[in-house]
C-alpha positions, 0 to 999 in steps of 0.5 A: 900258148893255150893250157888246162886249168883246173876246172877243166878251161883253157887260157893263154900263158907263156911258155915258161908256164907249161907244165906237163900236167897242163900241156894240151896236145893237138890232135894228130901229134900224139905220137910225137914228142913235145919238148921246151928247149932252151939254152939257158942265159941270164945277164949276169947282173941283172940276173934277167933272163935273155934265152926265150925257150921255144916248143920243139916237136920230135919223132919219137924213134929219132928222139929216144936214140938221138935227140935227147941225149945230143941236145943236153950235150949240145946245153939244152935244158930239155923239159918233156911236155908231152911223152908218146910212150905214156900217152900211148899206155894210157890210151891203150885200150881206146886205141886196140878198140878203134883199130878193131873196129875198123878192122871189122868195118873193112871186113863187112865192107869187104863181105858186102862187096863179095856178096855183091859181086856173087849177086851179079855173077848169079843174075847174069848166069841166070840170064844166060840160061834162059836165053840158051831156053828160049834159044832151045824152045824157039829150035823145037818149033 
């Protein structure tokens, strides 16, 4: 699984070597939990580990009332790789800045298609009146 190093690179590790700190998180998926679980086994006398964890990734509504608290009930050690909530406060601004500026986008699409709209209606009023003048002039003669 690829991870951040220090100087800002990535490289290939095991899953045991996540970390919070070092998780990259794919784009799209920054709303979701992203946890290790694993139900922990070891040979009792080699003292080798036979459970592989694995990445599980949750909804966040469904994760804070049930997943956790059901998981670790079920023996799972659940370790948060990758927190929504968190994610999102730090972010807060990036995202109130993207949304406004879509928001503005729609509204000048919206302005220019109104304008447009009003530009044709015009033309073809104005077309209509100088048919019903000419229509008016060709009468007097």
């Amino acid at each position: 699984m690829l991870v951040k190093t220090d100087k800002g690179k990535t490289r290939d590790v095991a899953l045991l070597d996540v970390t919070p700190e070092n998780y990259i998180c794919p784009k799209g998926e920054e709303m979701m939990y992203h946890c290790r679980i694993e139900v922990k086994k070891f040979d009792q006398e080699s003292g080798k580990r036979l459970s592989k964890p694995r990445l599980q990734k949750f909804g966040r509504k469904f994760f804070e009332s049930f997943g956790l608290h059901n998981l670790r009930k079920l023996g799972y050690t659940v370790d948060i790789l990758h927190d929504p909530v968190e994610w999102y406060e730090a972010h807060k601004a990036e995202a109130e800045a993207a949304e406004k500026a879509r928001r503005e986008a729609a509204e000048e699409a919206a302005k220019a298609a109104k304008k447009a709209e009003m530009d044709a209606l015009k033309a073809e009023i104005r077309a209509q009146v100088l048919e019903e003048l000419k229509a008016a002039q060709n009468e007097k003669k």
